[in-house]
Each structure stands twice: as C-alpha cells, then as structure tokens.
C-alpha positions, 0 to 999 in steps of 0.5 A: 927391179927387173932380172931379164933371163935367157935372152936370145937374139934372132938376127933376120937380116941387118935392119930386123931383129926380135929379142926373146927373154924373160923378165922378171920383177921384184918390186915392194913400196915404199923406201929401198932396201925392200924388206921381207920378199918371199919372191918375184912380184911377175914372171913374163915372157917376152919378145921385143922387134927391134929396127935399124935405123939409117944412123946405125941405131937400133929402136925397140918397135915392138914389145909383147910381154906374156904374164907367166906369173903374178905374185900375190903381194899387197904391193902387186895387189895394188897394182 
C-alpha cells in the first residue's frame, strides 16, 4: 500500500505542472491482511512533472523520487 502525503500542485502554466509529495509504502509478503507491521517499509519524497496533452489530458513525463527512509523488514531486505 502506498499513502501519499502533503501533496501539492505547482501550476506554471496550462500545459506544465509538477506534484510535490510524499509517498509512503507499507508492504509485507505473502497474503492480505499483512500481519505484525512495526512501520512504513519506505518513506520517499517526490516530485512528478506532469504535461497537457492536446486532448486535455494530463501525463506524468517525470517522476524523481528521493529515499528518506527504508525500513529494515525481511521483506524490504529482500528487495
């Protein structure tokens, strides 16, 4: 599962926009409901460029994640 927090939209004109966020991952394997978390698996902080597109549409073109923090479970160990 992904938690995105604090997101903001930076709107620099009506074709270009970046998203500021931050993301943070649970995960554990095997089946669902995941059992005995201590806490997130990844903290990151992001920002994604988005684009207009003629149709109206808007496309991610770039994403740049930056790790704040990685959590130390066997799952993320195995990652």
């Amino acid at each position: 599962r992904h938690t995105f927090l604090n997101v903001r939209c930076h709107i620099h004109d009506k074709y270009n926009a970046t998203l500021y966020f931050t993301n943070v991952n649970y995960a554990r394997e095997g089946a669902a409901p995941a059992t005995g978390l201590v806490g997130p698996s990844a903290v990151a902080d992001c920002h994604m460029k988005c684009v207009r597109q003629t149709d109206g549409n808007w496309l991610f073109s770039e994403f740049k994640p930056s790790q704040a923090l990685l959590g130390e479970d066997d799952f993320m160990k195995l990652m």
